[in-house]
N, C-alpha and C positions, 0 to 999 in steps of 0.2 A: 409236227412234220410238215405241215401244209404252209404252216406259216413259215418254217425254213427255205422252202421252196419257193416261194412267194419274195421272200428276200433277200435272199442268196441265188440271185442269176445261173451263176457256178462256182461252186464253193472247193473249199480244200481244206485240206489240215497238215500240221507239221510237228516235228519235234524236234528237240534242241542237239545241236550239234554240238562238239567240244571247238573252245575258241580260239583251240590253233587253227582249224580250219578254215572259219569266214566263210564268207558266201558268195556265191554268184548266179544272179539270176537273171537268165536269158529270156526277152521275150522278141518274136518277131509278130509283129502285126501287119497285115494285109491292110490296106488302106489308111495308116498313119506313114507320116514321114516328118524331117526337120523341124521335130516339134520335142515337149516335155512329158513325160509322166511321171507320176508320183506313186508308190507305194503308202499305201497306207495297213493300220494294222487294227485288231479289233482288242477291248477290254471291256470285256462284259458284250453289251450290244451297243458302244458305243466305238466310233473308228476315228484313230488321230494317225496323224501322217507318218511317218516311218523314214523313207526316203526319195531321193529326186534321179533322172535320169534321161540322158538325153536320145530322142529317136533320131537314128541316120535315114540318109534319104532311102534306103531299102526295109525302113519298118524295125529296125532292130532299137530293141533298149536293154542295157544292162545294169543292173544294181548290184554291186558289190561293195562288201567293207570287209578288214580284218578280223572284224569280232563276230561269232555267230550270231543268229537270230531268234530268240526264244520260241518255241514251236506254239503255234496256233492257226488263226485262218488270216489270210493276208489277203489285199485287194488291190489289181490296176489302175489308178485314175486318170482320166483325161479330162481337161477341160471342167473340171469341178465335179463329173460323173461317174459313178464308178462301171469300169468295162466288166471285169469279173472278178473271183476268188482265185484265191491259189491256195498251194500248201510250200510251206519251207519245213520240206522233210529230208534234205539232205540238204550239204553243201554245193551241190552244183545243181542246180535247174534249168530243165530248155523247154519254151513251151512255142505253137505257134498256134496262128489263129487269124482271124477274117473279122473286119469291124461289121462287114453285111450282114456276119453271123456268129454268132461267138459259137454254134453251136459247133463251128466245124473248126473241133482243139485237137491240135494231134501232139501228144506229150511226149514228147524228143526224152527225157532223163526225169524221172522221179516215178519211182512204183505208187506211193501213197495218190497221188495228184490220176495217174492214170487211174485205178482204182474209183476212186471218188467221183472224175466225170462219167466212170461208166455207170457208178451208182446216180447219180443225179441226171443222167439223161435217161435211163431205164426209169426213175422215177417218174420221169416228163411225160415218158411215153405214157406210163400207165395210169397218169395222170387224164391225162386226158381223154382214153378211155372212159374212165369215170366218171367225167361232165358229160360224153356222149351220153351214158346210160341217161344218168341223172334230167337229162334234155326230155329224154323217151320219157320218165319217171313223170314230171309232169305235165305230160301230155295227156291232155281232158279223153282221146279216146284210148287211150291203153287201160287194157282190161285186167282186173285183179290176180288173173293167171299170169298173165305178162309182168305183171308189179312184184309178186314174186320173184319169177324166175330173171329180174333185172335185179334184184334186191341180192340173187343169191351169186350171179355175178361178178357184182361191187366186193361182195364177201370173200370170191374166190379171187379176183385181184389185189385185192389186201393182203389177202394170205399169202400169194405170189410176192408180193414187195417187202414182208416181212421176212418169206425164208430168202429172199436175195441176198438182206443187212444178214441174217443170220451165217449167212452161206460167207461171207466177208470174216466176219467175226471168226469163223469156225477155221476158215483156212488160213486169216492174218494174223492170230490172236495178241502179237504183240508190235501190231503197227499200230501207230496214232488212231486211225479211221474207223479201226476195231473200238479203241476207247473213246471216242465219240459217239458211235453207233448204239455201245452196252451205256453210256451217258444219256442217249436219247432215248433207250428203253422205258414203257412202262411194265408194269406186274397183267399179268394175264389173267383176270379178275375171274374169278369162278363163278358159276352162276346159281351156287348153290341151292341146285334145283330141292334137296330133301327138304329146304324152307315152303309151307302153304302159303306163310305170312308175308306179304310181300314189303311190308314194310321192316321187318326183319331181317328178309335179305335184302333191302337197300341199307341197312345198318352194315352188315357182315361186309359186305359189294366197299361201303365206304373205308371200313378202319380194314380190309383186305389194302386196297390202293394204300393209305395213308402208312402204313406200316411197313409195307413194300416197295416203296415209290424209290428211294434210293439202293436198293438191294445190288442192283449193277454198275453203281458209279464208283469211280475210282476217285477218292480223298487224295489221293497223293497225287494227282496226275498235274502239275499245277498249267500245265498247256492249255485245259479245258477253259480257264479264265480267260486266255485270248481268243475265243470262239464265243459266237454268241448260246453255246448251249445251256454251259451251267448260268448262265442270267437268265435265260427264258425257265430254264425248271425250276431254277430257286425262286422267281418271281411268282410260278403257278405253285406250287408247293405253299409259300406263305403268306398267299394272295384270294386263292382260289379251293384250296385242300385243308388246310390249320383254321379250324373255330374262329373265326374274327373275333378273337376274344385276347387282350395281354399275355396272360397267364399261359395260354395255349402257345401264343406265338412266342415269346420268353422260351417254353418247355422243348419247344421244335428247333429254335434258333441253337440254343446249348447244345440239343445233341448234334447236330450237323457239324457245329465248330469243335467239338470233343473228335469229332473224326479226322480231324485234320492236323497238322504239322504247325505250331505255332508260327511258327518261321517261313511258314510260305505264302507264296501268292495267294490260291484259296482260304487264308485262312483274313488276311489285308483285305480283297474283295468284298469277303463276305461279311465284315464288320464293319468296312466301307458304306455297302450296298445298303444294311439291315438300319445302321443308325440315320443314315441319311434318307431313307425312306417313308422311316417309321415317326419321324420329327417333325417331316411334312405333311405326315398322314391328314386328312380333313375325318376320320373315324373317331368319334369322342373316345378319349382313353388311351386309343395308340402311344400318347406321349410315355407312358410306360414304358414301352418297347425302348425306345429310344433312353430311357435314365437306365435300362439293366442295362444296355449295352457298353455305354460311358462306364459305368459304375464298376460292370467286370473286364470288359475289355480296350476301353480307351482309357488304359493303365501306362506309368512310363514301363513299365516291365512288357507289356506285349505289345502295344502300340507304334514299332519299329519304324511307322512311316512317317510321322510327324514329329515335331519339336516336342522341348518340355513346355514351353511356353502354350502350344496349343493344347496339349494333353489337360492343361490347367485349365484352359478357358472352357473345353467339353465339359468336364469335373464340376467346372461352377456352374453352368449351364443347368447339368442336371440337378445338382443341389438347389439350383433354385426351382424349379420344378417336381421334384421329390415330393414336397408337403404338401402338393398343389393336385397331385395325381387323384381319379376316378378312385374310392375308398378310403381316402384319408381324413380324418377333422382337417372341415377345413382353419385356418385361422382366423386365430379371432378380433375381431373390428370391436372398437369403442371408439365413436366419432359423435361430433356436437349435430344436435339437430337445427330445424328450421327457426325455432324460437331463441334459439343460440341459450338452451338456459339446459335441457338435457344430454350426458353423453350414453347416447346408446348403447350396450353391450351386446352384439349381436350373439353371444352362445347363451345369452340368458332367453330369448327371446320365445315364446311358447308359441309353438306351432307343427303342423305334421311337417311341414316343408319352410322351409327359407329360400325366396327366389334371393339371391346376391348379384346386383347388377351394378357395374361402374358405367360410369356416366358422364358426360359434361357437356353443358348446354353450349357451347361454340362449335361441337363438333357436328359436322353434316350429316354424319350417318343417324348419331344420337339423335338428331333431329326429327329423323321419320322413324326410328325406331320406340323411341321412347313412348308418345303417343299412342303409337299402334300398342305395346304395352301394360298400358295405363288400361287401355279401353278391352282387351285379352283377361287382365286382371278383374276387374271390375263385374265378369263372366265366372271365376272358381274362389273368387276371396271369401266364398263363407262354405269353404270344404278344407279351412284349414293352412288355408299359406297365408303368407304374407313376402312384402316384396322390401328388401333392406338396400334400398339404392343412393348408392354412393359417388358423391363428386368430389371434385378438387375445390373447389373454390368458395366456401360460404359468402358470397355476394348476394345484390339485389338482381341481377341479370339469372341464378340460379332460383331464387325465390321467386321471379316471375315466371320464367318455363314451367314451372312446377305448378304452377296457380293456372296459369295460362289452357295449358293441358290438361287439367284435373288429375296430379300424378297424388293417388293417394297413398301413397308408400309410406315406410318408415324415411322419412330422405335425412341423409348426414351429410355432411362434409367436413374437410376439416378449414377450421378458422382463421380466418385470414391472418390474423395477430402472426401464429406461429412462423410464418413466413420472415418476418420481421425482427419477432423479437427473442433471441434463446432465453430469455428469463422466461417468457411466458412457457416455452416446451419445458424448460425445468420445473416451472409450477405446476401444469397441467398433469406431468409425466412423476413427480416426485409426492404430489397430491394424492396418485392412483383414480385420475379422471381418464386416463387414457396412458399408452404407449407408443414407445417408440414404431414398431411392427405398425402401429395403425394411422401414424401419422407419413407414416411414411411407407402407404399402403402399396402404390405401385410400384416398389420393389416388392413387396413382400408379395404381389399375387403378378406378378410379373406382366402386369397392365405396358403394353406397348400399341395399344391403339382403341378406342371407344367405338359402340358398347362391348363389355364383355358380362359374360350371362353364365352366375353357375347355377346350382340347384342341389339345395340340400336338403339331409334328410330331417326328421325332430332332433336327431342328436350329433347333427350339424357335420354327420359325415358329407363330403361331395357323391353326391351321385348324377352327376350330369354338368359339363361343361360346354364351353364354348358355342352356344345358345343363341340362337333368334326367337323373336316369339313365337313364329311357324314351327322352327323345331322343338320349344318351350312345350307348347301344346301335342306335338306326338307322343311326348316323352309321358305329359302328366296322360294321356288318353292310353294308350301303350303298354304302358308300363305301374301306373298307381291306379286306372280307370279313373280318372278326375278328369269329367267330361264341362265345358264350360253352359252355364245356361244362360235364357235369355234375362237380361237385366232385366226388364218389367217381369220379371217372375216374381220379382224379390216385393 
């Protein structure tokens, strides 16, 4: 709510008219003249332009077109800034207002619009209220009686601002502002006072929210997409509230999209939002999130918003990531070593852990990470790992890093021949000294920039990617207790 209010100056809400109507929206502004304004509209918490309009020298702008306007929160721009919100909840709007002050809106035509600024300036007020207490709060002489009875103030104003929305809801219940309001609701969390245990009722307190958290939103609404509400709750929902765990957020993601209308906006957003988020994640494992999402829903059958062409290229996306994810074997590498006389099979290889690191000595990063490394290893290599690091290049400029730095790894690479000559991939590969998959490793582990660091288990499942040695080391102290010791110990 705070953060609504914080960024939403003055807001509004709308819903869609039928498009014989069209729209027209009146604004008069106090201190603009012969100038432009822009409409702009929201998707998600993101706002792209909408439309242009020009001020007469008496402050008037009108936007109008034949087609209606899909209901959500819209906004006035001037000058690159934005003046306020509005609602398009009917076909005609009239609103006026003061650049000195936006606070002084007097809404000519739209019940929802009127509504909302009375709701968003009662919030203002009692907002501010609130910093006053809050001011008194910490102030070094206010006395523990005083901290109470400010504490239970703050509580009675809350309460006041919630039956205000309530009070909206209960008498509009099927305007827009109502379905924002019950959208912005949380669960009224019980405090399950018969609990002694306090950490029992912080359990009860969590999966109460967690199971409740949607209880008032409307799936079907699809206007809520063009406000920023449903972005803000679905980002704290599976951000903030779902286990940062895959599986959790996978389990969360399904049901929220099973409550929706394959076919509408909420349902594009939210498969928009979820895969594009979760691909970006920097959270080891997220990548998950992102392959169910592909996998079930950027299908040509539900994926209405894009080409087949793209639908294909998500698809192979996540099939190349698929084998690669947090609990899979990873695959398997058989590459030539440093004496160019062994090919290593990494799933033979016996040990609690397999650090698998790609590598190449030209690259900058490699260059300080490696090292650092070398010398990290050299601290747990007799609890059990070993480090299986792989380059591109079997050269003398890779055998000198390696020698240079003390990398006492298993180091592979693959052979330069092969580059050259396909008789030799045919020998190598028809021989059973190696394969294709290994030769041609940066597809197959989808290496698009050095180092990249996983970490597996004795039986070469992945349990840890995309790795520095700083995070290398949380994970083995953290999570395996393999703490590193001093070299001269040995």
């Amino acid at each position: 709510m705070k953060k609504l209010l914080v960024t939403l100056l003055i807001s509004a809400i709308s819903f869609s008219v039928s498009a014989a109507d069209g729209y027209k929206i009146k604004f008069k502004i106090k201190g603009l003249k012969d100038t432009i304004c822009y409409m702009g509209k929201y998707i998600g918490n993101k706002q792209y332009y909408q439309d242009t309009a020009k001020v007469d020298h008496n402050g008037v702008c009108i936007f109008e077109g034949k087609e209606s306007l899909p209901g959500g929160v819209y906004t006035l721009i001037f000058n690159n800034a934005q003046l306020f919100e509005f609602i398009v909840n009917e076909s005609v709007i009239e609103i006026e207002t003061d650049t000195s002050n936006f606070k002084n809106i007097v809404v000519k035509k739209s019940e929802e619009n009127r509504l909302n600024f009375e709701r968003l300036f009662f919030l203002s007020d009692k907002q501010k209220e609130i910093q006053d207490i809050q001011a008194k709060l910490k102030d070094k002489k206010t006395t523990e009686q005083e901290i109470t009875e400010l504490k239970e103030q703050i509580n009675t104003i809350n309460t006041e601002i919630k039956d205000f929305q309530l009070n909206i809801i209960e008498k509009y219940p099927t305007m827009f502002i109502s379905s924002m309001l019950r959208a912005m609701k949380e669960p009224d969390i019980p405090d399950f006072a018969e609990e002694k245990n306090d950490s029992i009722t912080r359990y009860k307190q969590y999966y109460y929210i967690k199971n409740h958290y949607w209880d008032d939103f409307d799936f079907k609404d699809d206007r809520l997409v063009r406000t920023p509400v449903y972005h803000n709750k679905l980002d704290r929902y599976l951000n903030k509230i779902i286990f940062q765990q895959h599986d959790s957020i996978n389990k969360a993601v399904d049901w929220i999209i099973q409550q929706m209308d394959p076919t509408s906006e909420l349902f594009k957003y939210t498969v928009i939002y979820v895969t594009n988020t979760f691909e970006r994640s920097k959270i080891m494992g997220m990548d998950a999130v992102f392959v169910h999402m592909a996998k079930n829903y950027y299908t040509h059958e539900l994926a209405f918003w894009v080409d087949s062409a793209q639908v294909e290229k998500i698809q192979d996306r996540a099939k190349t990531l698929d084998p690669l994810l947090v609990g899979k074997t990873a695959p398997n590498l058989k590459l030539l070593d440093t004496a160019h006389v062994n090919w290593v099979n990494m799933h033979k290889l016996e040990a609690e852990f397999v650090v698998l690191v790609f590598w190449d000595p030209e690259c900058g990063h490699c260059k300080k990470e490696m090292p650092k490394l070398a010398q990290y290893y050299e601290t747990i290599r007799d609890q059990g790992v070993l480090v299986y690091a792989v380059s591109s290049d079997h050269n003398e400029a890779w055998k000198k890093f390696i020698r240079d730095n003390k990398m006492d790894f298993i180091n592979v690479a693959v052979p330069q021949e092969v580059y050259k000559d396909q008789q030799k991939v045919n020998e190598y590969v028809l021989g059973g000294l190696t394969d294709l998959a290994s030769l041609n490793y940066s597809a197959t582990y989808d290496i698009y920039s050095t180092p990249q660091v996983y970490l597996l288990d004795k039986d070469k499942t992945i349990v840890g990617k995309k790795l520095d040695t700083d995070l290398l080391k949380q994970v083995f102290e953290n999570q395996f207790n393999i703490k590193g010791k001093e070299v001269n110990e040995k």
